[in-house]
Backbone as a printed PyTorch tensor [residue, N CA C, xyz], in Angstrom:
tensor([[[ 39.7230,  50.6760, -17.3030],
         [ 38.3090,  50.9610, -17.1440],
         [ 37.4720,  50.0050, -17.9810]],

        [[ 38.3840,  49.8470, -18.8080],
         [ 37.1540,  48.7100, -20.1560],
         [ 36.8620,  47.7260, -19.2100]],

        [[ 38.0890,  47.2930, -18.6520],
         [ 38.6090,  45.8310, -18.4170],
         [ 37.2520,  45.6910, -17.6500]],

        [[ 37.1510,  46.5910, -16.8470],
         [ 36.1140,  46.6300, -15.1510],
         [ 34.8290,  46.6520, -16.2610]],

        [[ 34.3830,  46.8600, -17.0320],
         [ 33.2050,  47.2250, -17.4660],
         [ 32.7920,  45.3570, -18.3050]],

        [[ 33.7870,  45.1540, -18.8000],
         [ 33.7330,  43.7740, -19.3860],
         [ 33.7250,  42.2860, -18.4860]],

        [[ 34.4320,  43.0130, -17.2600],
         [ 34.1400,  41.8350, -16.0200],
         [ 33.1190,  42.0020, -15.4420]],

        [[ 32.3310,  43.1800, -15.2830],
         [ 30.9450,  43.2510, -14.7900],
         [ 30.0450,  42.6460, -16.1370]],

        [[ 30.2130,  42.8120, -16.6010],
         [ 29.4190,  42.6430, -17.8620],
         [ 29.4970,  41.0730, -18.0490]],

        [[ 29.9150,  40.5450, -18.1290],
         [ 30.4100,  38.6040, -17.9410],
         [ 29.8520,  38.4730, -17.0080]],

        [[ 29.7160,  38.7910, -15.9070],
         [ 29.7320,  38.7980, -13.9090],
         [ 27.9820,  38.3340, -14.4630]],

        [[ 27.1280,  39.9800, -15.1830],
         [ 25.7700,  39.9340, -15.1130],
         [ 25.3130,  38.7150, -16.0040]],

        [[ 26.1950,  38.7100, -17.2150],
         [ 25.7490,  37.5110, -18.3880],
         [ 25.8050,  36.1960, -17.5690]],

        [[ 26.8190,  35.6180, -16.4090],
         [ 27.0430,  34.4490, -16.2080],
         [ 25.4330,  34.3800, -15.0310]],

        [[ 25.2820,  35.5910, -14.4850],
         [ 23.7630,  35.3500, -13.9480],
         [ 22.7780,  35.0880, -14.4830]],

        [[ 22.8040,  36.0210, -15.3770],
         [ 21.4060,  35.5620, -16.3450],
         [ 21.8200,  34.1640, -16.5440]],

        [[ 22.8120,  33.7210, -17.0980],
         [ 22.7970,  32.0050, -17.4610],
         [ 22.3980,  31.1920, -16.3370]],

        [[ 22.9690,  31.4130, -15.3520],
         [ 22.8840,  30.5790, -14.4320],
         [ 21.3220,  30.3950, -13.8140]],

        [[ 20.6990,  31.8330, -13.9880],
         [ 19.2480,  31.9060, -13.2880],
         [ 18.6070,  30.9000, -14.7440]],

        [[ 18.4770,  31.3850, -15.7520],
         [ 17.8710,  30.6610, -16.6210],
         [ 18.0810,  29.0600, -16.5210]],

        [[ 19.0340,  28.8240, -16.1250],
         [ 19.6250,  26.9990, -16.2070],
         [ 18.8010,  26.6130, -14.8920]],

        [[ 18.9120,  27.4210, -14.2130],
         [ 18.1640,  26.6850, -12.9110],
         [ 16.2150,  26.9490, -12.9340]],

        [[ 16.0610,  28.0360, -13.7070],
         [ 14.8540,  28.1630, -14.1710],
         [ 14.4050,  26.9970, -14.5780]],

        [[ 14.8190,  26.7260, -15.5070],
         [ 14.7600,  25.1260, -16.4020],
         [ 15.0260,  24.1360, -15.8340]],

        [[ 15.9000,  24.2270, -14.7590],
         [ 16.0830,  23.0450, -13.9550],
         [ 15.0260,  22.6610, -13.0410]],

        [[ 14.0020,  23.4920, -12.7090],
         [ 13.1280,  23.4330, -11.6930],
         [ 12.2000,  23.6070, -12.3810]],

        [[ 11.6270,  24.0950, -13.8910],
         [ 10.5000,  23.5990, -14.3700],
         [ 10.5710,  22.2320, -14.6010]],

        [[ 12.0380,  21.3630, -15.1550],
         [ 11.5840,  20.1030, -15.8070],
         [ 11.3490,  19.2600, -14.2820]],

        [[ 11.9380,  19.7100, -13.0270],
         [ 12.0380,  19.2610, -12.2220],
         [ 10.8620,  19.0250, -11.6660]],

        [[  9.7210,  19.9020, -11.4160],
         [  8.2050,  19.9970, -11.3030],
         [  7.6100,  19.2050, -12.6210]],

        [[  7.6830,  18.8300, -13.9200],
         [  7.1300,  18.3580, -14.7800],
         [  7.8450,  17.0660, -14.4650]],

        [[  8.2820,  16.6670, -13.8900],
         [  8.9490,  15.2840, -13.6940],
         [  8.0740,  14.6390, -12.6530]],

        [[  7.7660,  15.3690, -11.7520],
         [  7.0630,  15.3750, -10.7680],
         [  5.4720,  14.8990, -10.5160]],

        [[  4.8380,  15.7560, -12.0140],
         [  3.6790,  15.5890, -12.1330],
         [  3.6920,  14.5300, -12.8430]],

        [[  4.5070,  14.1360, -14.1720],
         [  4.4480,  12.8800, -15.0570],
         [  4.4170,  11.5200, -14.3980]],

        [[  6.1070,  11.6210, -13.1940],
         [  6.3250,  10.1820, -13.0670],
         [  5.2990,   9.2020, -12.4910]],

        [[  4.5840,  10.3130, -11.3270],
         [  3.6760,   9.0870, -10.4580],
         [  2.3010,   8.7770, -11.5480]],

        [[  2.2470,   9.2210, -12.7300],
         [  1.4940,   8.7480, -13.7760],
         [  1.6270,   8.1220, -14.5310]],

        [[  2.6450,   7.4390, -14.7600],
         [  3.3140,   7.0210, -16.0960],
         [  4.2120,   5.7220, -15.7890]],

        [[  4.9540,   6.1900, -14.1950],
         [  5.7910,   5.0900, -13.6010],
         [  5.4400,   4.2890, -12.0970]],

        [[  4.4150,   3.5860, -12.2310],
         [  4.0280,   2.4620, -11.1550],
         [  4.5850,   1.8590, -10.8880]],

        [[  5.7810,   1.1860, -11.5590],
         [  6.9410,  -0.0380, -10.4670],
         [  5.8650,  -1.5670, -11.1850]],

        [[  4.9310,  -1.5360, -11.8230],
         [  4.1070,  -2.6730, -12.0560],
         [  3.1570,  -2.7610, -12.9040]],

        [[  2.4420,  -3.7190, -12.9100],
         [  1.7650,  -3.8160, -14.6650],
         [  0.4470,  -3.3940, -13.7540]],

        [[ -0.2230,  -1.7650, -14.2340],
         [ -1.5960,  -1.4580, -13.7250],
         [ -2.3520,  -2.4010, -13.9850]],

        [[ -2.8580,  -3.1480, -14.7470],
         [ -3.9930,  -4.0570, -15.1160],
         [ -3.8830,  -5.4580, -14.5560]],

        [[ -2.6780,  -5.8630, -14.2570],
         [ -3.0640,  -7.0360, -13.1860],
         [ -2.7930,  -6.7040, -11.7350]],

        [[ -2.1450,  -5.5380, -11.1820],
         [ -2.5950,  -5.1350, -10.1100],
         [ -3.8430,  -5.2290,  -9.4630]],

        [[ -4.4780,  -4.1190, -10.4600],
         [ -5.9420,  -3.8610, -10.5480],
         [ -6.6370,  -5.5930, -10.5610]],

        [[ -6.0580,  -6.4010, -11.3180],
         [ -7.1730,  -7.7130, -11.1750],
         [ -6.5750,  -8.5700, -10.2040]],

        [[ -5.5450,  -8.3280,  -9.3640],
         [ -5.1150,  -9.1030,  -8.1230],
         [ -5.8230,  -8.4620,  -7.4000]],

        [[ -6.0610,  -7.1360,  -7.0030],
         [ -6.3830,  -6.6810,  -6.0550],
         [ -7.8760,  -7.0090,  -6.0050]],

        [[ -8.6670,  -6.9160,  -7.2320],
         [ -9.6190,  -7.0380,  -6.9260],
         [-10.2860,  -9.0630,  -6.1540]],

        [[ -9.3290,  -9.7460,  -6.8610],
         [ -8.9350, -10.9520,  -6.2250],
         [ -9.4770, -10.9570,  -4.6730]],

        [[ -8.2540, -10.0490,  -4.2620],
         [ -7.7000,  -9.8410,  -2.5840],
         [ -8.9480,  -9.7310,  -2.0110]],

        [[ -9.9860,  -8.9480,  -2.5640],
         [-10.7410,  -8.2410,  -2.1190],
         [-11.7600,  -9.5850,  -1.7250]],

        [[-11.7850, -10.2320,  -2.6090],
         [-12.7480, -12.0120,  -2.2570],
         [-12.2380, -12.4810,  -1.3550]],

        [[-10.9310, -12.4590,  -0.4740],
         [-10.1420, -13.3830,  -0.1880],
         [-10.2150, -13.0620,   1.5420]],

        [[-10.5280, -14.0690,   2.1420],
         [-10.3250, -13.6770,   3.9540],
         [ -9.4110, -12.7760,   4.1570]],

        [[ -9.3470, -11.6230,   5.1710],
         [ -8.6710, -10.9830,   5.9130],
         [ -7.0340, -11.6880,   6.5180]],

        [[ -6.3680, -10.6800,   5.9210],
         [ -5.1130, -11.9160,   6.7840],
         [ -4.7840, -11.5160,   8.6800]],

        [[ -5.5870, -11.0160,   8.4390],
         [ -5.6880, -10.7290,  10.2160],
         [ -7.3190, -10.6680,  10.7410]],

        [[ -7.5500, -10.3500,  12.0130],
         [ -8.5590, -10.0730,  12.6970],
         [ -8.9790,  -8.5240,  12.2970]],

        [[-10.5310,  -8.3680,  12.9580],
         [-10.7830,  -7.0720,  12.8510],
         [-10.0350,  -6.2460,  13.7490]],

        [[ -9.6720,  -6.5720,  15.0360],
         [ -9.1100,  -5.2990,  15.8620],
         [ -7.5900,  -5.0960,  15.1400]],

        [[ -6.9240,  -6.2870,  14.4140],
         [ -5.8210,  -6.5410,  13.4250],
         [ -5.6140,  -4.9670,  12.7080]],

        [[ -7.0620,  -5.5020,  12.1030],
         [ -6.5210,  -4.9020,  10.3190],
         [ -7.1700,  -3.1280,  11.0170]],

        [[ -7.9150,  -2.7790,  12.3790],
         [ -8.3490,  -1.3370,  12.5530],
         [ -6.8490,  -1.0290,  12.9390]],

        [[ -6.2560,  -1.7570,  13.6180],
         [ -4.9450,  -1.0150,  14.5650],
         [ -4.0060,  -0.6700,  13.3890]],

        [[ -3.8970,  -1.7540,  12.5050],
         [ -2.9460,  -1.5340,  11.2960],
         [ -3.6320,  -0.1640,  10.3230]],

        [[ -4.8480,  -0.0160,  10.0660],
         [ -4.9940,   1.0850,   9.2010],
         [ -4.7670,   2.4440,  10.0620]],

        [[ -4.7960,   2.1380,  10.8840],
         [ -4.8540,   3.6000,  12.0800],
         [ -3.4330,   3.9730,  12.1160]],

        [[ -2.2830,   2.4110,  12.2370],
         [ -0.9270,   2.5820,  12.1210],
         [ -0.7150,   3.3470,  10.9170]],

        [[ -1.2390,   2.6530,   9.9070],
         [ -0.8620,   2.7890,   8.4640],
         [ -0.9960,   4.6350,   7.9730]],

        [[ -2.3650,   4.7170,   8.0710],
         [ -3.3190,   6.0850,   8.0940],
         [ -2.7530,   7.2410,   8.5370]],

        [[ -2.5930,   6.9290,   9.9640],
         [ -2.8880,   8.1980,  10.2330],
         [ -1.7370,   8.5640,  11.4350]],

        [[ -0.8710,   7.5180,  11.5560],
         [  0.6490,   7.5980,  12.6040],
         [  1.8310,   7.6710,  11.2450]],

        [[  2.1870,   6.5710,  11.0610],
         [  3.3310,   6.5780,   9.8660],
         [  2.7690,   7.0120,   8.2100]],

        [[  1.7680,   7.6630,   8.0100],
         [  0.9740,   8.0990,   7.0130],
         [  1.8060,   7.6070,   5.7670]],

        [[  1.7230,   6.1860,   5.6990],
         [  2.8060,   5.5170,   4.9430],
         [  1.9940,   6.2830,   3.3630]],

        [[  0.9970,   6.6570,   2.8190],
         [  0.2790,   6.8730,   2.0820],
         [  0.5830,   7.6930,   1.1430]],

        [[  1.6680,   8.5340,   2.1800],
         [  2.1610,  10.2180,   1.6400],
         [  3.1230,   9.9360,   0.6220]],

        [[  3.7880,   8.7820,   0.8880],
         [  5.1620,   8.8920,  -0.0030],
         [  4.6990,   7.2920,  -0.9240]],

        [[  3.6850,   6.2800,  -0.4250],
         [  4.0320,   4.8760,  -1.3250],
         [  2.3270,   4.9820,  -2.0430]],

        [[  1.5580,   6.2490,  -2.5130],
         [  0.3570,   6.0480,  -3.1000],
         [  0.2900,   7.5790,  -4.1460]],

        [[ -0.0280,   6.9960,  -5.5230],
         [  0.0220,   8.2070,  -6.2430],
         [ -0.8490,   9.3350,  -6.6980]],

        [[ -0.3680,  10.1660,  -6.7580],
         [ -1.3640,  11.5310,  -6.5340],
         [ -1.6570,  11.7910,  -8.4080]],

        [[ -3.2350,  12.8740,  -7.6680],
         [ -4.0940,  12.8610,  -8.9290],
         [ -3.3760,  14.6070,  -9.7090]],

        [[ -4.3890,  14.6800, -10.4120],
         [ -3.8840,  16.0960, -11.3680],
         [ -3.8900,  17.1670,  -9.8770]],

        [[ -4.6310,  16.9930,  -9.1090],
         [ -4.6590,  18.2540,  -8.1350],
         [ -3.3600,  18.0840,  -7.0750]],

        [[ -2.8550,  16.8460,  -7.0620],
         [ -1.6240,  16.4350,  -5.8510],
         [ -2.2920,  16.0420,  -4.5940]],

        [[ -3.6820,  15.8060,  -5.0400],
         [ -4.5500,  15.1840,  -3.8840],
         [ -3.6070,  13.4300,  -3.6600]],

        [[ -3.6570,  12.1320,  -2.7680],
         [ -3.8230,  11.0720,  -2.6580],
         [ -4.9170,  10.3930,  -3.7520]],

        [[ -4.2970,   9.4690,  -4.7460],
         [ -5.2120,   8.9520,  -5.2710],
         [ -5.9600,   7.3110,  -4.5040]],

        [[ -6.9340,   7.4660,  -3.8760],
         [ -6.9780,   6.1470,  -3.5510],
         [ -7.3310,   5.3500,  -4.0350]],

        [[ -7.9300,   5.3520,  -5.6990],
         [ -8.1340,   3.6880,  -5.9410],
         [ -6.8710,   3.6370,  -6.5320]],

        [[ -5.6040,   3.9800,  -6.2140],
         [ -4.2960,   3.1870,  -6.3930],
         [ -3.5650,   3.3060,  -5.1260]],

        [[ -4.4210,   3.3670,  -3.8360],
         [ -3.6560,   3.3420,  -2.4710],
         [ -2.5710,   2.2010,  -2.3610]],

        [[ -1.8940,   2.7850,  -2.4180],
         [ -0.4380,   1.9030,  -2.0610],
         [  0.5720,   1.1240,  -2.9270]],

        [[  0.1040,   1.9640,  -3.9300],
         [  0.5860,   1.0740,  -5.3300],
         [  2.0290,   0.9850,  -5.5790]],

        [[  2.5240,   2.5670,  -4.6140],
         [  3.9150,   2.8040,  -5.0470],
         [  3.5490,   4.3770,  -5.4670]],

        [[  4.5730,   4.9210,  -5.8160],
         [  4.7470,   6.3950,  -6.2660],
         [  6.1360,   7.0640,  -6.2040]],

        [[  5.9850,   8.5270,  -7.0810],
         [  7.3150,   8.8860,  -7.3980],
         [  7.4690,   9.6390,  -5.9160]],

        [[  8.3260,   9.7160,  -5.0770],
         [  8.8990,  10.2150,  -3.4810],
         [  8.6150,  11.7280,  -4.0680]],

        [[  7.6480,  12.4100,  -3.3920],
         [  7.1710,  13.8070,  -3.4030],
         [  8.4380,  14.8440,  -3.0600]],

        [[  9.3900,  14.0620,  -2.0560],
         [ 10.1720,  15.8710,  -2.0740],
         [ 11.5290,  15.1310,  -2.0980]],

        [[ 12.7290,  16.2250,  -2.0140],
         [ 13.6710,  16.2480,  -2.7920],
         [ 14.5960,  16.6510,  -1.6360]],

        [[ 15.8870,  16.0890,  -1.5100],
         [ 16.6320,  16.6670,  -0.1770],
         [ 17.0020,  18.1060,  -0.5690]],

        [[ 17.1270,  18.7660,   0.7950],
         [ 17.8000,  19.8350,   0.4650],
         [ 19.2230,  19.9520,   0.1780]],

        [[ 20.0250,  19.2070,   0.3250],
         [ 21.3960,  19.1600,   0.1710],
         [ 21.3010,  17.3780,  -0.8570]],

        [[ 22.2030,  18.0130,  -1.4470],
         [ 22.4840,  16.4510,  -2.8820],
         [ 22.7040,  15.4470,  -1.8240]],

        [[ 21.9250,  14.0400,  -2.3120],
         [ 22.1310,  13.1020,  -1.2600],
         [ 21.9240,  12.0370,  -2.5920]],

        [[ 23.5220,  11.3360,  -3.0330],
         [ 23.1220,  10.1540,  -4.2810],
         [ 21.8600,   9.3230,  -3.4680]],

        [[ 21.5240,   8.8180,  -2.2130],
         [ 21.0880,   7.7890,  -2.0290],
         [ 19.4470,   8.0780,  -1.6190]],

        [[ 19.2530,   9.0950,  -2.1290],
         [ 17.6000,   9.8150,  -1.7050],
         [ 16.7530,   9.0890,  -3.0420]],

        [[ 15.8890,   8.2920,  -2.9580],
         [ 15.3520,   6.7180,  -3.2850],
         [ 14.3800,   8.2940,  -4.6270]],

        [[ 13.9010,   7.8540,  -6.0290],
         [ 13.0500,   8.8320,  -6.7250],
         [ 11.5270,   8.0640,  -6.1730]],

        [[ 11.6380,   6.5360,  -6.1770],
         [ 10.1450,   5.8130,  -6.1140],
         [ 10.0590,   5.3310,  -4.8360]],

        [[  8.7480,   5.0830,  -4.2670],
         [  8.6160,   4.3090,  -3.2630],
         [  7.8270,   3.1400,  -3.3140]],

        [[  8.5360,   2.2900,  -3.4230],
         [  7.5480,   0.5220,  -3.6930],
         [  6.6230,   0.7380,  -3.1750]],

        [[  5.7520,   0.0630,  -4.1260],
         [  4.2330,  -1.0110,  -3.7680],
         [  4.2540,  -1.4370,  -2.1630]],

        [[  3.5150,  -1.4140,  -1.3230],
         [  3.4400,  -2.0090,  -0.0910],
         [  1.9250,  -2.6200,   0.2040]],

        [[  1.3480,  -2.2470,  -0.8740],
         [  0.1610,  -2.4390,  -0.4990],
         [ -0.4600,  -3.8210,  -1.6190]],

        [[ -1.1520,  -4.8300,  -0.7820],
         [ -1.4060,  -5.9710,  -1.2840],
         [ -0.5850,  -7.0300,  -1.3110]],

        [[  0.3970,  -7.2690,  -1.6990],
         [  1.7760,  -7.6370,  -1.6030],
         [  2.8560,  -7.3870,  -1.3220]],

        [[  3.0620,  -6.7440,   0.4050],
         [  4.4190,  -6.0860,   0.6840],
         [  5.5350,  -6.5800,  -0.2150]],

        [[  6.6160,  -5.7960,  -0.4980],
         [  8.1490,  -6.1580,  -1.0650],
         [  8.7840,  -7.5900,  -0.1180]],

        [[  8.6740,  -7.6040,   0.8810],
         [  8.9840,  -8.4740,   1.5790],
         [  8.3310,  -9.1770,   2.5010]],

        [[  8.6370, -10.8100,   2.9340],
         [  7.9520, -11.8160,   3.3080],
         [  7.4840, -10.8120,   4.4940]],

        [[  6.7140, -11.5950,   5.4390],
         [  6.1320, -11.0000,   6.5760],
         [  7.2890, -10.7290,   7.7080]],

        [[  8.0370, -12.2510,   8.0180],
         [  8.9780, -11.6210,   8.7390],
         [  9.6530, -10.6530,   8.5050]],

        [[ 10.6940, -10.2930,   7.4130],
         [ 11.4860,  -8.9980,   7.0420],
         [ 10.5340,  -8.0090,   7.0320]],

        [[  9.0580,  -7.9430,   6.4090],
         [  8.0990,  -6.5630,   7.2040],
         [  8.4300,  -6.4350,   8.7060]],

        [[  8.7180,  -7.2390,   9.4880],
         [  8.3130,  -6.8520,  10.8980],
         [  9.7440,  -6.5050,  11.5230]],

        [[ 10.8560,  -7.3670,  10.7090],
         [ 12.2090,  -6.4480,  10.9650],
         [ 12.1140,  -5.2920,  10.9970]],

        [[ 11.8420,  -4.9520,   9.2630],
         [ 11.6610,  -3.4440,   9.3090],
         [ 11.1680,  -2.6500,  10.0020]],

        [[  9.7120,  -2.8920,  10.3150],
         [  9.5070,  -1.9240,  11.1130],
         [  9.7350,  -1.8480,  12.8180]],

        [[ 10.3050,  -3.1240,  13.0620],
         [ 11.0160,  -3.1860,  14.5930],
         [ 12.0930,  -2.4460,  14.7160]],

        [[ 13.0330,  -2.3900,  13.8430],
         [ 14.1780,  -2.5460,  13.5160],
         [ 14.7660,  -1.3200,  12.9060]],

        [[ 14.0170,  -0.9280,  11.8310],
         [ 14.2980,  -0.2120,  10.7730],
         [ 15.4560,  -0.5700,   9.5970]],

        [[ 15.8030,  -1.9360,  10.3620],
         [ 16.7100,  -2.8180,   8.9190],
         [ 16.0000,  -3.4230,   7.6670]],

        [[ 16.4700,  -3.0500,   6.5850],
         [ 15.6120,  -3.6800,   5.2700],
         [ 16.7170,  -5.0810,   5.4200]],

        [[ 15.9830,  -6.0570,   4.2170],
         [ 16.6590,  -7.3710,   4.3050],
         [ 17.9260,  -8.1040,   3.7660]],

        [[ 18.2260,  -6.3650,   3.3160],
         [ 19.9920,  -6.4990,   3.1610],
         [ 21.0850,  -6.1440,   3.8980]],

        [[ 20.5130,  -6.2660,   5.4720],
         [ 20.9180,  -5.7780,   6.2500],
         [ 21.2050,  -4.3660,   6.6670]],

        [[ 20.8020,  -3.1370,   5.9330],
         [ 20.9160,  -1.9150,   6.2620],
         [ 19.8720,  -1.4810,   6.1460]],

        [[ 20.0230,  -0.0170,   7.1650],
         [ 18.6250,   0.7000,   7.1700],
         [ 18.4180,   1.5370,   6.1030]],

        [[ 17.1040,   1.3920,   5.8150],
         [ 16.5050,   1.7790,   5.1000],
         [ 16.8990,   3.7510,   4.8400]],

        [[ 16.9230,   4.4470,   3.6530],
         [ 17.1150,   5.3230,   3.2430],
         [ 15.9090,   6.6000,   3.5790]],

        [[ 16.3130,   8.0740,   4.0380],
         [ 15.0830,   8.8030,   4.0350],
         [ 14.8030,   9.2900,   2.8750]],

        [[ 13.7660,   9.0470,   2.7720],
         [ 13.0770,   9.6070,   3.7070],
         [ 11.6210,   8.8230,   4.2900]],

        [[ 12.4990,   7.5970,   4.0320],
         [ 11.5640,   6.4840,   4.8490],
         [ 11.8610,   6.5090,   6.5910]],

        [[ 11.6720,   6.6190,   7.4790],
         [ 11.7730,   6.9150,   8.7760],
         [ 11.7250,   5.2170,   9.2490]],

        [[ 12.5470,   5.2640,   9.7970],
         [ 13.1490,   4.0900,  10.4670],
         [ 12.2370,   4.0430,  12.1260]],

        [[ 11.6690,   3.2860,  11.7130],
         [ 10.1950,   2.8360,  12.6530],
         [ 11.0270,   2.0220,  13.9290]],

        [[ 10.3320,   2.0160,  14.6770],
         [ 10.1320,   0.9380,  15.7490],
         [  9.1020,   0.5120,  16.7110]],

        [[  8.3280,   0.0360,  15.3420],
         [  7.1410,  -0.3680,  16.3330],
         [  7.1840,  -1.7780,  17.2570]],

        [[  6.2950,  -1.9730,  18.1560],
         [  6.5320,  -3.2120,  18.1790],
         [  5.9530,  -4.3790,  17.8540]],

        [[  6.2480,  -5.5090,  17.7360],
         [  5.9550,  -6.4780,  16.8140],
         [  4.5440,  -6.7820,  16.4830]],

        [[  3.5420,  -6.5930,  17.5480],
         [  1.8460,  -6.4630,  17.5730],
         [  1.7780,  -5.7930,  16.5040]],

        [[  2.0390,  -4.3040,  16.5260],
         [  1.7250,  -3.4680,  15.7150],
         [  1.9790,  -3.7250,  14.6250]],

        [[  3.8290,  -4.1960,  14.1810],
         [  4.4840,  -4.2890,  13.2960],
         [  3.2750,  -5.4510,  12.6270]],

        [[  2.9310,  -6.7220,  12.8180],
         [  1.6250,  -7.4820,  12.4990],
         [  0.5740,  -6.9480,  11.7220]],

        [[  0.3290,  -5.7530,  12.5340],
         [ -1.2030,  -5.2920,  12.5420],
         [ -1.2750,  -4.5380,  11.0770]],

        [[  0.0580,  -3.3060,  10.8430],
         [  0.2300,  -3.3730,   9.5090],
         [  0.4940,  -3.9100,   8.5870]],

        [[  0.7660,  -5.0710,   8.8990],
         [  1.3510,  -6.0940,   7.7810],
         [  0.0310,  -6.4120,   7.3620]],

        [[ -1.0900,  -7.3640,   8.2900],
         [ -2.4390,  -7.4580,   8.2220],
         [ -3.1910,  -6.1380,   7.1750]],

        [[ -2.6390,  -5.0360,   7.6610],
         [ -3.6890,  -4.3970,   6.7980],
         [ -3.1750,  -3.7490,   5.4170]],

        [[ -1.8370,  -3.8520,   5.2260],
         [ -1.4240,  -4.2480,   4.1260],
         [ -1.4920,  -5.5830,   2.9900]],

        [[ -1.7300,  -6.1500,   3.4190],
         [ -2.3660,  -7.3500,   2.6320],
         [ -3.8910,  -7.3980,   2.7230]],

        [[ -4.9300,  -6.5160,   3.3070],
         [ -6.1710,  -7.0190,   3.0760],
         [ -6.5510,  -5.2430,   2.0640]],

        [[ -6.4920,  -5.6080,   1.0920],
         [ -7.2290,  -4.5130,   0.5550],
         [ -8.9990,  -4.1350,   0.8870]],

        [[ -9.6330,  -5.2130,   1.5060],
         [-10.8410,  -4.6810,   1.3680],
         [-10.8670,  -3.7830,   2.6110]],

        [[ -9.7760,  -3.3940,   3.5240],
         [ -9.7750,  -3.0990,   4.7620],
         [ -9.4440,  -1.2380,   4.3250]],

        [[ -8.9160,  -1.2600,   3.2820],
         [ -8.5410,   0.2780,   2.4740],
         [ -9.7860,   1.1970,   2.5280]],

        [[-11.0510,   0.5750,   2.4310],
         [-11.8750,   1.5410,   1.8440],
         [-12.1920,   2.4040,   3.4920]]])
């Protein structure tokens, strides 16, 4: 009878541990959350900030119907915004750092080593030349020959389009 009373009794203690560990695991997990896209940009804020404002002097690298089709791509189809621009104290979109990069908002449901924490800069200076942009998004191959990881969605636009965001990724004055 002890025995049964001491294995329940371990049974309830190893819950309480376990709820508490995961308690803690999911507060630091949410405080990780709110810190990183504040703290970890992928880049030096202050010459960002003075390239971009650069960009902003600098011709359009596309046309106007260019750089509307690309923000419309960009905006409001592949809402590239959600996962590569960092959010304010409320978890709103911050836009005077649209596209800077940011910490990847959600978390797989099942352990996945290869689920990316940041999502590069794309904005002003894609990661890659123009052609490998337009692989990618033709393609959904990055320029090491494999596709790209989710919870980036493996696009296939076609090459107009694939352009049109590239265009409006490099013209920051086209953001506002």
């Amino acid at each position: 009878m002890k025995n049964s009373m001491n294995r329940g009794s371990r049974k309830n203690g190893l819950r309480l541990e376990l709820k508490t560990w995961l308690g803690t695991f999911l507060f630091l997990a949410m405080a990780l959350l709110v810190w990183l896209p504040q703290h970890v940009d992928g880049q030096d804020r202050k010459a960002a900030q003075a390239k971009a404002a650069a960009e902003e002097n600098a011709p359009a690298h596309g046309n106007a119907a260019d750089l509307a089709r690309g923000k419309y791509l960009v905006e409001d189809v592949a809402m590239c915004g959600q996962c590569h621009t960092p959010r304010d104290m409320n978890g709103k979109l911050d836009r005077s750092r649209w596209l800077e990069g940011a910490a990847v908002p959600w978390m797989p449901s099942q352990s996945n080593a290869n689920w990316p924490l940041l999502a590069p800069r794309i904005g002003g200076t894609p990661p890659a030349s123009d052609a490998d942009m337009v692989k990618l998004l033709t393609t959904g191959i990055w320029t090491n020959g494999e596709p790209l990881h989710f919870p980036m969605m493996p696009f296939r636009m076609n090459e107009a389009d694939a352009r049109a965001v590239i265009a409006y990724l490099k013209t920051p004055s086209a953001w506002k």
